[in-house]
C-alpha positions in Angstrom: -47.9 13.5 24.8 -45.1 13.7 22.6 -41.7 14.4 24.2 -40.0 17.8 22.9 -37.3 17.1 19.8 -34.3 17.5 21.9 -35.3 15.5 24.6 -35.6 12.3 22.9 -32.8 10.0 23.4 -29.9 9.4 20.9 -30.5 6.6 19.1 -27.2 6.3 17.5 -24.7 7.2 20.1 -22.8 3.9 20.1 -22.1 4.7 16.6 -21.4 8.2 16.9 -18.7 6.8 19.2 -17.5 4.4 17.2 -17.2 6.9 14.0 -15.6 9.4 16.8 -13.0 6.9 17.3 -12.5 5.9 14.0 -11.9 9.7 12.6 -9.2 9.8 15.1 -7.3 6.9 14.4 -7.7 8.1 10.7 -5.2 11.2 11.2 -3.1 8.8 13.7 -0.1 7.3 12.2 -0.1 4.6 14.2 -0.9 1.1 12.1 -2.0 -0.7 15.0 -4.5 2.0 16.6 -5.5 2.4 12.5 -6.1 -1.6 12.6 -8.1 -1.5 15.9 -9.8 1.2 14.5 -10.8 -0.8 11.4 -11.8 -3.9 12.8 -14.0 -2.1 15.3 -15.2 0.3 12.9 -16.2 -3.5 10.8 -17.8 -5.1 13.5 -20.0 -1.8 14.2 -20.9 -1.6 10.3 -22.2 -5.3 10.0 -24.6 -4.8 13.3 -25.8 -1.6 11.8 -26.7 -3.8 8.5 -28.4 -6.5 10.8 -30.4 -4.5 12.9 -31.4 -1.5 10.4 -34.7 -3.1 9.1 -35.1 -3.4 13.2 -34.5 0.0 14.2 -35.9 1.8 11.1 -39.5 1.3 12.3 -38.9 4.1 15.2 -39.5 6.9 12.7 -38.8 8.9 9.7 -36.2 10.6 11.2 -34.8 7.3 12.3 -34.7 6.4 9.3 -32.4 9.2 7.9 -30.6 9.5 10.6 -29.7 5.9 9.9 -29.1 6.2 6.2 -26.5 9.2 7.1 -24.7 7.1 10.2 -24.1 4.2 7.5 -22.9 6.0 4.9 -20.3 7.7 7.3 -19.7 3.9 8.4 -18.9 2.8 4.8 -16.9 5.6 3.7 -14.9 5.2 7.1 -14.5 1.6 6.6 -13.4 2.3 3.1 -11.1 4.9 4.0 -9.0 2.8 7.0 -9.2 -0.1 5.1 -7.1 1.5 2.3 -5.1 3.2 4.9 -4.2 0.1 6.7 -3.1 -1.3 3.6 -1.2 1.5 2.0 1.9 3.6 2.7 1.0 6.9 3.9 3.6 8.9 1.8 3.4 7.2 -1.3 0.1 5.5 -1.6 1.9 2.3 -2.7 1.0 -0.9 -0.7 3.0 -1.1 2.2 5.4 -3.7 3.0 3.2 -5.8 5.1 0.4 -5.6 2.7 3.1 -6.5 -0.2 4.1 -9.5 1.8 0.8 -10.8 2.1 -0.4 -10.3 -1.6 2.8 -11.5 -2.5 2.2 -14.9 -0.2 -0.9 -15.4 -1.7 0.1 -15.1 -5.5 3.1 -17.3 -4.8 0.4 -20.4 -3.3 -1.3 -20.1 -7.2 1.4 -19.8 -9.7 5.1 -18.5 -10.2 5.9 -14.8 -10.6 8.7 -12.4 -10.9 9.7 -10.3 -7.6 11.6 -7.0 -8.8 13.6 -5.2 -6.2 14.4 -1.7 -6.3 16.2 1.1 -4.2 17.3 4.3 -5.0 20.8 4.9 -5.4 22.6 7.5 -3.0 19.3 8.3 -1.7 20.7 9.7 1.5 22.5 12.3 -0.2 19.2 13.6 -2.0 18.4 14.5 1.7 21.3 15.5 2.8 21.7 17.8 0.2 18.4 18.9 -1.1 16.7 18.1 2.0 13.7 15.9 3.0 10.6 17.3 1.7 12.3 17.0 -1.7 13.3 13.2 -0.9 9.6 13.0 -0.1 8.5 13.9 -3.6 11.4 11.9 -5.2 9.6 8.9 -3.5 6.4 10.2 -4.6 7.3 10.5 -8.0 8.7 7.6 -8.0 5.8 5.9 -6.9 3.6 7.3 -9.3 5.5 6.2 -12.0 5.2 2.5 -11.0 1.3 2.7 -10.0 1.5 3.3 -14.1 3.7 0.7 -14.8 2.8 -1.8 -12.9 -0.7 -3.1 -13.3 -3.2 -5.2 -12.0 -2.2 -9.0 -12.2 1.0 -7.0 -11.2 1.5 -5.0 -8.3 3.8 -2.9 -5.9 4.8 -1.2 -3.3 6.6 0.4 -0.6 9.1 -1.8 1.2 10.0 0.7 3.3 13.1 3.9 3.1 13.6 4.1 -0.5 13.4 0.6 -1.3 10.4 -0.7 -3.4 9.2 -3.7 -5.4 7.0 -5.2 -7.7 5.7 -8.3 -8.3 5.1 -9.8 -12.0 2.6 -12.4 -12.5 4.9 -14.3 -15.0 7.7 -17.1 -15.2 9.1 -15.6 -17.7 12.4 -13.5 -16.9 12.6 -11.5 -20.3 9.1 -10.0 -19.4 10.3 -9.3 -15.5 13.5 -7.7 -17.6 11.3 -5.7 -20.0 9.4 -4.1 -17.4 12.2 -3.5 -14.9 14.2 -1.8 -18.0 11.4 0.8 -18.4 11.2 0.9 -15.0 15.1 2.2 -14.9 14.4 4.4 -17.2 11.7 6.2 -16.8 13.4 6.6 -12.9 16.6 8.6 -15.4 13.7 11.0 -16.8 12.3 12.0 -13.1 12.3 15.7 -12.0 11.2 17.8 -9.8 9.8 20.8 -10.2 12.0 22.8 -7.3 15.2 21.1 -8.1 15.5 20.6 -12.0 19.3 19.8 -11.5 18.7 16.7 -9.5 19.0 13.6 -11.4 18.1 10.4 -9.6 18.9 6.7 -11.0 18.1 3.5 -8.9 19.1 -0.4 -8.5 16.9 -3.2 -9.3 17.2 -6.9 -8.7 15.2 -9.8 -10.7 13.9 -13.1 -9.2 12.0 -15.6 -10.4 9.9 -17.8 -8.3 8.0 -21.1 -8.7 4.4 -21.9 -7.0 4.7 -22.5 -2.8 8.4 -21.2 -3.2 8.7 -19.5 0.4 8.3 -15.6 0.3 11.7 -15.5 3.0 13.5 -17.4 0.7 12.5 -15.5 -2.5 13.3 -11.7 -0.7 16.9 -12.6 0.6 18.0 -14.1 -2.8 16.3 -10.7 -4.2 18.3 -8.9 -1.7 21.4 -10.6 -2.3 21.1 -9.5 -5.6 20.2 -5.7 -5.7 23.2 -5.6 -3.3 25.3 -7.3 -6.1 24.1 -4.5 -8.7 24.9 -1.7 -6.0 28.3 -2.9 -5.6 29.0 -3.5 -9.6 28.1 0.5 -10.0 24.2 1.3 -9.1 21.8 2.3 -12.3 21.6 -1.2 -13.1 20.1 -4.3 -12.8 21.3 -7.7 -11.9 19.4 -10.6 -12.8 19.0 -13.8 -11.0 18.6 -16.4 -14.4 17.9 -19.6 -12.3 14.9 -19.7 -10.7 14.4 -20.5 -7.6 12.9 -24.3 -6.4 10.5 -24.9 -3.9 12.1 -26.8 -0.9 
């Protein structure tokens, strides 16, 4: 005899769990329970995908049920995978992500790194407070998710600094990009403050193949420090590039 609907036994309650899991460390701000969460998350989607053709002969219902748990799996996957990658406030690649990408562009060919930090940032919250900070970052960081595309990417190093990185050896098209960069920053506003004008610093480098990311940051560093000491709203250009050691 067949046993009544809600007594037979849950076939997916492992990945119920998992999913569980997963939607929690989805609202946790936490980048290490987010990357536990992924790579757990992975792992449980790949058995799924080996043992579906398994499990699907049980029944029909199986079958959907099946069809509905990996789809939740995917999207979840999908979901903490871009959130272990991206800044949570600005949807700009976070810094460790940036590091990485910006390792493994530097092992195929030279590029450009552009540096950036807002200028007198602190007072912005001092004065206008921090949810209006918050959307000077996020405006900002829309405006180079428009400027800045794929070869070249950027993101969020973390306070108000950002970066960029420009797949080119060539220092007048880092220059030409960081110019409209600078000024499209002048022409930001927000919609609650319309009086509030923000400008920023920016730094050029130029780096050769296998050039050493440390190496390449500090000397980018060194730099937008030079252009916020000659004034801020400007950018100070590094002309020789830099050699691998």
């Amino acid at each position: 005899m067949e046993q009544p609907a809600q007594l037979l036994p849950d076939l997916f309650e492992r990945e119920k769990a998992v999913l569980d899991r997963a939607l929690r460390a989805h609202a946790d701000p936490s980048s290490a329970v987010v990357h536990f969460a992924l790579a757990e998350l992975i792992t449980e989607y790949e058995r799924v995908i080996r043992d579906m053709r398994r499990v699907i002969s049980h029944s029909d219902r199986t079958e959907l049920e099946l069809n509905i748990a990996n789809q939740r799996l995917r999207e979840l996957t999908e979901a903490l995978t871009f959130q272990n990658r991206h800044d949570g406030l600005t949807r700009l690649l976070n810094r460790n992500t940036f590091i990485f990408e910006t390792e493994r562009q530097l092992t195929q060919a030279p590029i450009a790194l552009i540096l950036l930090d807002i200028d007198h940032f602190k007072q912005v919250n001092d004065r206008y407070g921090h949810p209006t900070g918050d959307k000077v970052l996020m405006g900002l960081a829309a405006l180079l998710h428009n400027l800045v595309k794929a070869p070249n990417f950027s993101g969020r190093m973390g306070g108000e600094e950002f970066a960029a990185v420009i797949a080119t050896d060539q220092i007048r098209e880092a220059i030409a990009i960081a110019e409209l960069i600078s000024s499209q920053i002048r022409d930001l506003r927000c919609a609650n403050e319309p009086g509030l004008r923000i400008t920023a610093s920016l730094s050029i480098t130029v780096a050769q193949a296998n050039v050493p990311f440390e190496k390449l940051y500090l000397c980018g560093d060194d730099a937008l420090y030079r252009a916020k000491h000659n004034g801020r709203d400007r950018i100070e250009i590094v002309w020789n590039p830099i050699e691998t050691q």
